[in-house]
N, C-alpha and C positions, 0 to 999 in steps of 0.2 A: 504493500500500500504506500502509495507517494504521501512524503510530509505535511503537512498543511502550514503553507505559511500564508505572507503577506509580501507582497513587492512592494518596493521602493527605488523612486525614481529621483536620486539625491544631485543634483544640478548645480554645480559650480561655474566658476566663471570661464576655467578653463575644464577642467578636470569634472567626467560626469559619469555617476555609476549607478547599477542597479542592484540592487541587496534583498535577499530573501530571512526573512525575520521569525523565527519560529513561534510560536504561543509563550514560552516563556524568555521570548526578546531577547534569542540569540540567532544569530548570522548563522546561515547553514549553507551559502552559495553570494558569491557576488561576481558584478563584472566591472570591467570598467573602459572608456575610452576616455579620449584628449579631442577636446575640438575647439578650433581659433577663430574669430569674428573672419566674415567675409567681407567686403568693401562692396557701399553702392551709392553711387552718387556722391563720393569723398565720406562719407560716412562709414562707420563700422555698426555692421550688423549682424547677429546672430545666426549663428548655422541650422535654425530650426528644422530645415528640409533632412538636414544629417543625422538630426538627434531625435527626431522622432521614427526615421528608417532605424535606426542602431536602437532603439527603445524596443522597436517592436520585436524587430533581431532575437532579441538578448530575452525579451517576455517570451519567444515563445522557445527558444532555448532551455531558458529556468523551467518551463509549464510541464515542458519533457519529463523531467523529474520529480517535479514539489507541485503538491494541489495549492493552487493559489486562490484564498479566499477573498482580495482584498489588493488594489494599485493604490499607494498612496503616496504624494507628491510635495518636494522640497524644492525651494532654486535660491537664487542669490538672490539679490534685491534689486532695486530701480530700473524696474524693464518692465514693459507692456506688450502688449500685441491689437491692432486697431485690424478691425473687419471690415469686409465691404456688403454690400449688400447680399450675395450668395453668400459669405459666410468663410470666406476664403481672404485670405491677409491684402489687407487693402494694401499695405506696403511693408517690408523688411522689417523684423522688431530690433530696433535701433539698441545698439551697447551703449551703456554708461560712459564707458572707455573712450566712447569716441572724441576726438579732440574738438568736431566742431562746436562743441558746446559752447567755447567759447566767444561765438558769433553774437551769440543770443541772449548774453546776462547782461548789458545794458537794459537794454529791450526790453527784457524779461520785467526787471522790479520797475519800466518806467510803467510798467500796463498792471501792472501788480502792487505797487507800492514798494514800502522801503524796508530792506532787508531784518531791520529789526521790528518793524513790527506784524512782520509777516512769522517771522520767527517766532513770536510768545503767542501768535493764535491759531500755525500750524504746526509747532513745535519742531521745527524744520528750520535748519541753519541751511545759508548758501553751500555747496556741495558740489559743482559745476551740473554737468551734466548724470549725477548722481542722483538729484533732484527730478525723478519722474515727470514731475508736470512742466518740467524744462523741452522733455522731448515731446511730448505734444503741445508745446510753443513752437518748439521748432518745425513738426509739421505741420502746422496751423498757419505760422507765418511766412515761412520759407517754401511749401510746397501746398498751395490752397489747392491744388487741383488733386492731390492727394487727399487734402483733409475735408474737401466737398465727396469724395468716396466713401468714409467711415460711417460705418454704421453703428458699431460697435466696439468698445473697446475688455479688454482681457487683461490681468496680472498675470507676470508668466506663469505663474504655479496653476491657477485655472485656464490659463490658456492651453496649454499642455494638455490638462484634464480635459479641455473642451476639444482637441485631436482625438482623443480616446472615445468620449461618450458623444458627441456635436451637443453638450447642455452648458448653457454657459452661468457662473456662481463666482461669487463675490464673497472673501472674508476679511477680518479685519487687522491681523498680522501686516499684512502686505500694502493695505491701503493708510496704515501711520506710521510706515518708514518712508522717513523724511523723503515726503512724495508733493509738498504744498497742497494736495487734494485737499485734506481732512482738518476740519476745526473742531480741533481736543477739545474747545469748553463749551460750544455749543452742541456740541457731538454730532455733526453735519455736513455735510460739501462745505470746501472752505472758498471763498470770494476766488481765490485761482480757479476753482471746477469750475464754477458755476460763470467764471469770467471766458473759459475756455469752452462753456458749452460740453467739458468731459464727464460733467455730472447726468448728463442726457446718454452718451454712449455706454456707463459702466451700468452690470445689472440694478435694477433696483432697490436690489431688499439685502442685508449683510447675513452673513452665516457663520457659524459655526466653525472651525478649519476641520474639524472630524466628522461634517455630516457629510451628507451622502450627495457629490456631484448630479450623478445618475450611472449607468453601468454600462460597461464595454460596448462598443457598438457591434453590430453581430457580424461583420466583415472580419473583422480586429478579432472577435472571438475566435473566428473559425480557423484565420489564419495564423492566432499565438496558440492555438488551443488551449484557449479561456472558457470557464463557464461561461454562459450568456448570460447568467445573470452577475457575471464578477462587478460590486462593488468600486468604483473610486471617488475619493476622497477630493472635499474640494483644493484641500494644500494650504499648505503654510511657508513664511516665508523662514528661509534659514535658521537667523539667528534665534528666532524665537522657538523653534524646532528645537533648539539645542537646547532653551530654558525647561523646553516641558517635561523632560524627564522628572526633574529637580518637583516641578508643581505637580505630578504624580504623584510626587514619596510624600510630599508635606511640606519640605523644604522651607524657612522661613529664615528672613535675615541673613541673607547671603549676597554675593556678588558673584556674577558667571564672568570670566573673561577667557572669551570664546577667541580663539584665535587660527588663524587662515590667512588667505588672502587678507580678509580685515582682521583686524583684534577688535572685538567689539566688546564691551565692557557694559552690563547690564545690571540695575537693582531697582526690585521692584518698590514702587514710589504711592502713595494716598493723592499722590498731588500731579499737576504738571505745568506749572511754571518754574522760571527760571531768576535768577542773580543777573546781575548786571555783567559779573564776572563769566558767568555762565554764556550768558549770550556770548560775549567776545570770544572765549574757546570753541564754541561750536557745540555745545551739547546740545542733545535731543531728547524725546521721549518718541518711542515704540509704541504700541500695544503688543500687550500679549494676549495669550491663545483663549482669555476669557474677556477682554477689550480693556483692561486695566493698565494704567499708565506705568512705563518701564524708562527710568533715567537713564541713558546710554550716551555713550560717548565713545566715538570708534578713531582706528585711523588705519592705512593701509599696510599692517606691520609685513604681510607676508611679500607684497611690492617692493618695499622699501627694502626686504632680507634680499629676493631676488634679483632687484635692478642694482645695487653694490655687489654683491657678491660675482658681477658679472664680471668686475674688474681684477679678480684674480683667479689664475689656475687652479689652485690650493683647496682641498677641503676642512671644513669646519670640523676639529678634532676634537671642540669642547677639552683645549689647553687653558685648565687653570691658572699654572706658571704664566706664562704667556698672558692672562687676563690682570693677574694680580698686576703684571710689570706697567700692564699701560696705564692700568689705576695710580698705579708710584707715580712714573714720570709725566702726566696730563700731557701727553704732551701729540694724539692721536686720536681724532674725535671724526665720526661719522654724523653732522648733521641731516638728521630728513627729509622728506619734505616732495617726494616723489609727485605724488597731488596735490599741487598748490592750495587747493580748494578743501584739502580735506586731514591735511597735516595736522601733528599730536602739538606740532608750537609755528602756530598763523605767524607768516609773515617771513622765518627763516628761510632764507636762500639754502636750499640743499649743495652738500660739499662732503668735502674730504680734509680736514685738517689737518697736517703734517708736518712739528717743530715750526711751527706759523705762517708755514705755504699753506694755500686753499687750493683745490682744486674742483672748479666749480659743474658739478654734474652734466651740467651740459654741456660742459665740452671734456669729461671722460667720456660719454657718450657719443660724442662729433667724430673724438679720435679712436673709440675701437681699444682693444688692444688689451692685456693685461697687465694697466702699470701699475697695481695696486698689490703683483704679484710677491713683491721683493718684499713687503711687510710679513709675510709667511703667516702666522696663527695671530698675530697682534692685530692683524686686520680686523678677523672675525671677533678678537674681544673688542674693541670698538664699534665693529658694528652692533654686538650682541648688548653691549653697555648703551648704545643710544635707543635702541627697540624700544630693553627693558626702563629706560628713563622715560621714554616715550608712555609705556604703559602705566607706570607710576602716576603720570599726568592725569590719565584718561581715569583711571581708580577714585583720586582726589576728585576730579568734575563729577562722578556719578555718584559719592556722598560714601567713598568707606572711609568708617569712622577708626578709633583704634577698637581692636578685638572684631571686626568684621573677618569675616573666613570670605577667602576669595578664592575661587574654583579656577583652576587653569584646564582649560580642555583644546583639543584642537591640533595642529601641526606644530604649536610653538611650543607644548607638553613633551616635546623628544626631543628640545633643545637642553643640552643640561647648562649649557652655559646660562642663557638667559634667565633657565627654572631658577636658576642660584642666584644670582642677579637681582631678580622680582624680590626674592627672599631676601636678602640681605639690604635691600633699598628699603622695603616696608615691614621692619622687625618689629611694629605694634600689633601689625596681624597675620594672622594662622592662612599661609599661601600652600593650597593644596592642590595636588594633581589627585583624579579619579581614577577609579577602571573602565571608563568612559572613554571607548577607542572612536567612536562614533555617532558622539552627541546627537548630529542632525539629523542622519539615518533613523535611529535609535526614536527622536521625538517622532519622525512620519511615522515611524512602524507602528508606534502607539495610537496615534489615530486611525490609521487600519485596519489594526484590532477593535478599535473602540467602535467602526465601521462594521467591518465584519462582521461580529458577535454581540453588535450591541449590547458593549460594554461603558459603564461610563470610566472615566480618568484614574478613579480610585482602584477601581479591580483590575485594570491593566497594571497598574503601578504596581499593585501586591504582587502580580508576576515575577521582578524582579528585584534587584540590591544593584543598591549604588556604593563602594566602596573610598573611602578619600584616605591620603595618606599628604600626611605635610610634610613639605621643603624643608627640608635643617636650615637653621639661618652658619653661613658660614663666614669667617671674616677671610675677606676677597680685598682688604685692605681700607684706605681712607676714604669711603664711596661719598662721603660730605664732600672733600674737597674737588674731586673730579667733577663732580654734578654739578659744584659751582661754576668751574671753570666754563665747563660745556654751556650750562645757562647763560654767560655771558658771548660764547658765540655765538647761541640761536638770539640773543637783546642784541649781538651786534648790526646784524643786516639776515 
C-alpha cells in the first residue's frame, strides 16, 4: 500500500522543490530544481511556463509511489500574476528583482502620497520593486494596453493553485507583505488598490491559507495520477509558512529569524504601528496565518553572502582563528547593502574595507575576477561579522527584549560562523537553532493536512516536536569595538 502523504510545492526565488510530508510531518520523498527569471521587455520575469511543467513532472512522479491526499502551496513574496479575460496570463509575472523598478518610484509616491505616510497605514516601507503594488504601477503606467487586458489578478501562491484547480482565492499572509494593497487599521484595500483599481481585479472575499482552493482539475489528475478529488490548499506566503509550525505547538514570546535569500526577523505584535525610528529603518508588519499583526524587519542576508563571496575562490571553512584575528585588528569590514532599497543600514554604500582602501561593489562587480581571493578565511569572517551585525539590527527593530529566545532557522542555521556571531553579539538572549531543517515546507504541509483530514492547527501540531538547542555564547574577542568601528563606516557614506 503506497504512503499517504501531502505534496508540497515550496517556491523560492531561485531554488524550487517538491516534498512529500507524511501524517506525522516527516519528509519521505523530495525533488528539487533551479530556475532563473526570463527577460521581456527589459524586465525580468518568472519562468512560470517551466515551473509549472516540472511541478506536474515531479506530482506525478511522487503519485507513482505515495497516495497523495493533499497539494499545498508556498513561494517567496512580492509577485503576482494579472489575467486576461480567458483566464490565461495577461502578461509575464514580473520579478521583484527586476531593476526597472527603479523607473517608477518617483511616480509611484507622487500618485500615492509620501513614503511615510503611506508606510504607518500600509505598514509597508519603500522596498523598490519588492513593493507588489509597485508592479502593477508599473503595468498600469508603462504598459496600459496590457493593463486595459486584466481581468484578474493572483498572488503567486494562489496563482499556482489556480494552474492546478482554474478557482481562483485570496488569503491574507501574502496580501500584508509589504504589498501597499492592504490598510492594517482599517483592515481594507488601502488608497494604493483602490487608486490602482487592483482592489476590483483580486478575489473578493479573504480566506483562510488552509482552506480548500478547490481540487485538481481532472486533466492534471489523470495525467499526475491524482485522485480527482485531490485537495489544494489556497497557500501561504513563505515566511509566514515558516512561523506556523511555532503557532501549532503554542509557541509564545519568541522571535523567528528565518533566514534564506532574506533573513527575515518576525515577532508577533497586539499592535501595528511604528517609532519614528522604526519608520527610518524600514520595519514592517506581516500578517500571519490567523490575520494578526507580525513586526518584521528583513534584509537580503542570503544576496548579500552570495554577491561577496563571488569575489573569492576560497570556501567558507567556519575559521574561528581566522574570525577572532579580524575582530583584533578592525581593520577588514564587509559593508552591505546589495539592495539599496532594502539594506539592514539605509543609506551605506556597499564595499569592501581593507587597512582603509574601499573597494566599492560596483566596481568588484564591473571588474570580475577574484580579488578578494588573497584574504583567504578573513574574508568570510568579515563577511560573516557584517550578516551577523546586520541581523542584530533587524532583532533590535522587531522588539527583542533581553531574555527573548530567538529561533534561527533556515540556510544561515549551517553557518557556524555566523550561529556564533548572533550568539556572542546578543549574550542577553537564548539564540537557538531547531531541528527544523524545513520550516516553510514543514508550515505548507501543515495546512495540507489541516486540508486533507480536516484537521484544525492544534491536532496537526500534536503530530509533531519541535526540538531547540542554544548557541554557546563564545568569546570570539572584542565584538564592542569592531561593531563600533564598522558603525562608523556604514555613518560614513
Amino acid at each position: 500500500m503506497k504512503p499517504s502523504v501531502v505534496a508540497v510545492l515550496d517556491v523560492g526565488k531561485t531554488n524550487k522543490k517538491l516534498s512529500a510530508y507524511s501524517r506525522d510531518l516527516e519528509v519521505v520523498a523530495e525533488q528539487r530544481t533551479t530556475l532563473e527569471p526570463n527577460e521581456r521587455d527589459g524586465l525580468e520575469v518568472e519562468a512560470t511556463d517551466e515551473l509549472n511543467a516540472w511541478f506536474r513532472q515531479a506530482l506525478k512522479q511522487l503519485a507513482a509511489d505515495c497516495d497523495i491526499q493533499a497539494v499545498a502551496i508556498t513561494t517567496h513574496g512580492a509577485t503576482c500574476a494579472v489575467l486576461d479575460e480567458s483566464g490565461g496570463l495577461a502578461y509575464p509575472v514580473i520579478s521583484y528583482t527586476s531593476e526597472k523598478g527603479a523607473e517608477i518610484q518617483d511616480a509611484f509616491y507622487e500618485a500615492f502620497g509620501d513614503r511615510e505616510t503611506l508606510h504607518r497605514a500600509t505598514c509597508t516601507p519603500d522596498l523598490g520593486f519588492a513593493n507588489l503594488g509597485k508592479a502593477l504601477f508599473y503595468l498600469k503606467t508603462r504598459m496600459p494596453e496590457i493593463w486595459a487586458r486584466c481581468r484578474h489578478a493572483l498572488f503567486y501562491p494562489a496563482y499556482l493553485g489556480y494552474e492546478l484547480t482554474g478557482q481562483r482565492g485570496m488569503e491574507h499572509t501574502y496580501l500584508g507583505n509589504h504589498s501597499y494593497l492592504w490598510d492594517f487599521h482599517e483592515f481594507t484595500w488601502s488608497s494604493v488598490a483602490k487608486g490602482l483599481g487592483a482592489d476590483r481585479l483580486f478575489p473578493s472575499s479573504l480566506s483562510n491559507p488552509w482552506e480548500r482552493l478547490g481540487t485538481v482539475k481532472p486533466a492534471i489528475a489523470a495525467e499526475c495520477g491524482l485522485s480527482p478529488d485531490c485537495p489544494v490548499t489556497i497557500g501561504l506566503h513563505d515566511s509566514n509558512a515558516n512561523l506556523l509550525p511555532y503557532l501549532a505547538k503554542g509557541y509564545e514570546d519568541f522571535l523567528l529569524n528565518s533566514t534564506g535569500t532574506w533573513c527575515v526577523a518576525m515577532r508577533q505584535s497586539k499592535t501595528a504601528d511604528f517609532t519614528d525610528e522604526e519608520i527610518r529603518a524600514k520595519v514592517l508588519y506581516n500578517l500571519d496565518a490567523f490575520g494578526n499583526p507580525l513586526k518584521t524587519s528583513i534584509f537580503p542576508a542570503g544576496m548579500e553572502y552570495d554577491t561577496f563571496r563571488a569575489f573569492t575562490d576560497a570556501r567558507d571553512e567556519a575559521d574561528f582563528a581566522a574570525l577572532r584575528e579580524v575582530v583584533a585588528r578592525r581593520d577588514l569590514f564587509v559593508i552591505p547593502g546589495v539592495l539599496p532599497d532594502a539594506t539592514a543600514f539605509p543609506g551605506a554604500t556597499a564595499r569592501v574595507v581593507h587597512e582603509g582602501r574601499e573597494s566599492l561593489l560596483a566596481d568588484l562587480e564591473r571588474d570580475g575576477g577574484k580579488s578578494m581571493a588573497h584574504l583567504g578565511q578573513h574574508y568570510y569572517g568579515a563577511l560573516n561579522l557584517s550578516l551577523a551585525l546586520a541581523t542584530r539590527a533587524t532583532l533590535g527593530r522587531c522588539g527583542a527584549q533581553p531574555g527573548t529566545t530567538v529561533l534561527v532557522e533556515g540556510g544561515f542555521a549551517n553557518n557556524k560562523s555566523y550561529c556564533a556571531l548572533l550568539a556572542a553579539l546578543c549574550p542577553d538572549n537564548t539564540i537557538a537553532l531547531t531541528n527544523m531543517k524545513e520550516g516553510t515546507s514543514l508550515g505548507a504541509a501543515i495546512t495540507g493536512w489541516m486540508v486533507g483530514e480536516g484537521l484544525d492547527l492544534a491536532e496537526v501540531g500534536a503530530r509533531f516536536t519541535i526540538e531547540t538547542k542554544p548557541i554557546p555564547v563564545e568569546d570570539l574577542g572584542d565584538l564592542g569595538a569592531y561593531s563600533a568601528a564598522f558603525d562608523a563606516l556604514v555613518a560614513a557614506h
